[in-house]
C-alpha positions as CSV (number, residue, x, y, z in Angstrom):
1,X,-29.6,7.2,36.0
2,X,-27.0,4.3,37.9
3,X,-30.7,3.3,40.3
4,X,-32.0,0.1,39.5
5,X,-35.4,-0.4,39.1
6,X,-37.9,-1.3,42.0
7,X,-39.4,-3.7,40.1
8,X,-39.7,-7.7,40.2
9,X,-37.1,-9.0,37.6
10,X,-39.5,-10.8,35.8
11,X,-41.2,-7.0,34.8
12,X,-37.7,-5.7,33.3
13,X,-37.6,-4.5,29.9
14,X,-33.8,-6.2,28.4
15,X,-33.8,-5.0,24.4
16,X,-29.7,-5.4,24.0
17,X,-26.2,-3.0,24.8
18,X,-26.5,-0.8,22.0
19,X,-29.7,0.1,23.1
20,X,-29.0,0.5,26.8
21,X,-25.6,2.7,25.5
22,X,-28.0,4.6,23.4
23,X,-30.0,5.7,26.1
24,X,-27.6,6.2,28.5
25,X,-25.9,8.5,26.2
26,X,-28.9,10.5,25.5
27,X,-29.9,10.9,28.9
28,X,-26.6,11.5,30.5
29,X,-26.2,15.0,32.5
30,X,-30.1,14.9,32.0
31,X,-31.8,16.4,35.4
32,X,-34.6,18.5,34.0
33,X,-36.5,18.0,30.9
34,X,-38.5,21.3,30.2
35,X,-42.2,20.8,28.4
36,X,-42.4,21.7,24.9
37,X,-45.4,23.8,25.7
38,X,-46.9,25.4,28.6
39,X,-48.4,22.7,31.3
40,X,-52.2,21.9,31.0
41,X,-54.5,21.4,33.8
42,X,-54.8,17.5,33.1
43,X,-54.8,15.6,36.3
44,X,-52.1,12.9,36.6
45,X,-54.8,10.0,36.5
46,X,-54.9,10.4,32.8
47,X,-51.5,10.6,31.9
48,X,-51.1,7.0,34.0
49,X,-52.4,3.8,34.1
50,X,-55.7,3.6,35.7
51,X,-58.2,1.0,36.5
52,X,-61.4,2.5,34.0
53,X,-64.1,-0.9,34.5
54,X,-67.1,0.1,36.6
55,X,-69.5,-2.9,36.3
56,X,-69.9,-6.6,34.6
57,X,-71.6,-4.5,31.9
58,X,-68.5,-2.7,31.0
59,X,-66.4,-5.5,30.8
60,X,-66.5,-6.0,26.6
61,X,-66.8,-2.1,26.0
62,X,-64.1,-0.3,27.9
63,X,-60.5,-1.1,28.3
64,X,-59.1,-2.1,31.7
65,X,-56.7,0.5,31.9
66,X,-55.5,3.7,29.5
67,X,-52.0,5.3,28.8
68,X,-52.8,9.3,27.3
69,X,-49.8,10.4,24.8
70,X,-51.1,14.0,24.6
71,X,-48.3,16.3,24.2
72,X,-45.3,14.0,25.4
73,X,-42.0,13.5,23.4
74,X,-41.3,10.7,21.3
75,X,-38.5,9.6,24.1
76,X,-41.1,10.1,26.9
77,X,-44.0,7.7,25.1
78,X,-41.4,5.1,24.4
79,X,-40.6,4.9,27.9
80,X,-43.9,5.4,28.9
81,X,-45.8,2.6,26.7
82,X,-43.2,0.3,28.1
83,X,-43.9,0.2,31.5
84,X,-48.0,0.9,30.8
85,X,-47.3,-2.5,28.3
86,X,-45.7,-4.6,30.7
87,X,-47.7,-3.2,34.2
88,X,-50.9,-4.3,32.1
89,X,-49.4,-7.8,31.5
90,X,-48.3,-8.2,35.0
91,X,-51.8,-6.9,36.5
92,X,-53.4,-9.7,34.0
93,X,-55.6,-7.1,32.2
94,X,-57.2,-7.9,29.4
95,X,-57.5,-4.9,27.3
96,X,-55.8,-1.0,27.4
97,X,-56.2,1.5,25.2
98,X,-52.8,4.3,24.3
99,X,-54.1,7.7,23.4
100,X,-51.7,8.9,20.6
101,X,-53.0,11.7,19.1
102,X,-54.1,12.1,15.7
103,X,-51.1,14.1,15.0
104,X,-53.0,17.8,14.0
105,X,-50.0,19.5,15.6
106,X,-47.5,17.4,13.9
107,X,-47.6,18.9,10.4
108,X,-47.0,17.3,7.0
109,X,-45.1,14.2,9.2
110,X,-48.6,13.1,10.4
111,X,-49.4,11.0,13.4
112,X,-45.8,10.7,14.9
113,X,-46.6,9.3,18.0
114,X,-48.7,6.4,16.8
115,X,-46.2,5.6,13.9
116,X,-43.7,5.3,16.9
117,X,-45.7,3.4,19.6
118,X,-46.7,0.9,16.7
119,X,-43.0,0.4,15.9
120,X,-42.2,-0.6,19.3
121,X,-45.4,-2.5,20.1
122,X,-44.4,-4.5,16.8
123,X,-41.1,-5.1,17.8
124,X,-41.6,-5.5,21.1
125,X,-45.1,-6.2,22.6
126,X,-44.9,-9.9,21.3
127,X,-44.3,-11.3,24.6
128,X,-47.0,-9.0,26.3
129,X,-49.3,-8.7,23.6
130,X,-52.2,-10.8,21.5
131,X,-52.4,-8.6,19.4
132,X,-53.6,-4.6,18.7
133,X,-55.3,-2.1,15.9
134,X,-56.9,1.4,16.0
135,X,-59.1,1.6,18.9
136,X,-62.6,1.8,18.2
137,X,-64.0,5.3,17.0
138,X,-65.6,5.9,20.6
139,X,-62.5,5.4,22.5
140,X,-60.5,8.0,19.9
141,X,-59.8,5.9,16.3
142,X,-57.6,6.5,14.8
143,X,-55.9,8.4,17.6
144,X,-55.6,5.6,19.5
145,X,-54.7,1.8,19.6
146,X,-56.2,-0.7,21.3
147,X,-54.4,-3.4,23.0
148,X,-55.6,-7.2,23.6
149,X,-53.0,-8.3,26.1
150,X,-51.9,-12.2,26.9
């Protein structure tokens, strides 16, 4: 946990104390974090960013790069949509799409991950962000948001 990041200052994420208390405390002692369910075969490309434009003719229909949610923690997407959020910035893409989920697995709570990731894209994407809304019903609707970046 005491390792600084490896990347340029101007790509660290500062929210306050509390926060950085917070997670300290919740990850202290932390040196193996167990899945919740049995591993899938799901190659690593799609759980990171990824460059996804082929040709000039893609350009307006396919984000630059995608961020897949599928069965990761609500601690685990935070932390993950932060770094995909600012990487995208820094790389100057244009668009990126998050795969949430639609939440079938969540119960009567609904889409958790997407409540969450919209929580901390509202509060925090500003800087990063143009703006962002449900992807587009081929790239997953309303299990997915779409991000215009700055």
């Amino acid at each position: 946990m005491g390792k600084k990041s490896s990347l340029p200052s101007r790509l660290i994420f500062e929210e306050s104390e509390q926060n950085d208390a917070l997670m300290e405390k919740i990850f202290a002692g932390v040196d193996y974090v167990p899945d919740k369910e049995p591993a899938l075969e799901i190659p690593p490309s799609e759980t990171s960013l990824k460059k996804t434009r082929t040709s000039p003719t893609d350009a307006v229909s396919r984000p630059d790069a995608e961020l897949d949610l599928h069965g990761k923690t609500r601690e685990e997407s935070i932390m993950m949509v932060q770094n995909f959020v600012m990487t995208c910035h820094a790389n100057q893409f244009r668009t990126a799409l998050i795969i949430t989920g639609k939440g079938h697995h969540s119960g009567n709570q609904g889409p958790v991950l997407k409540r969450e990731v919209q929580l901390w894209l509202e509060r925090n994407g500003k800087q990063y962000l143009k703006d962002f809304h449900t992807a587009p019903g081929r790239f997953g609707g309303s299990g997915a948001i779409w991000l215009n970046i700055k």
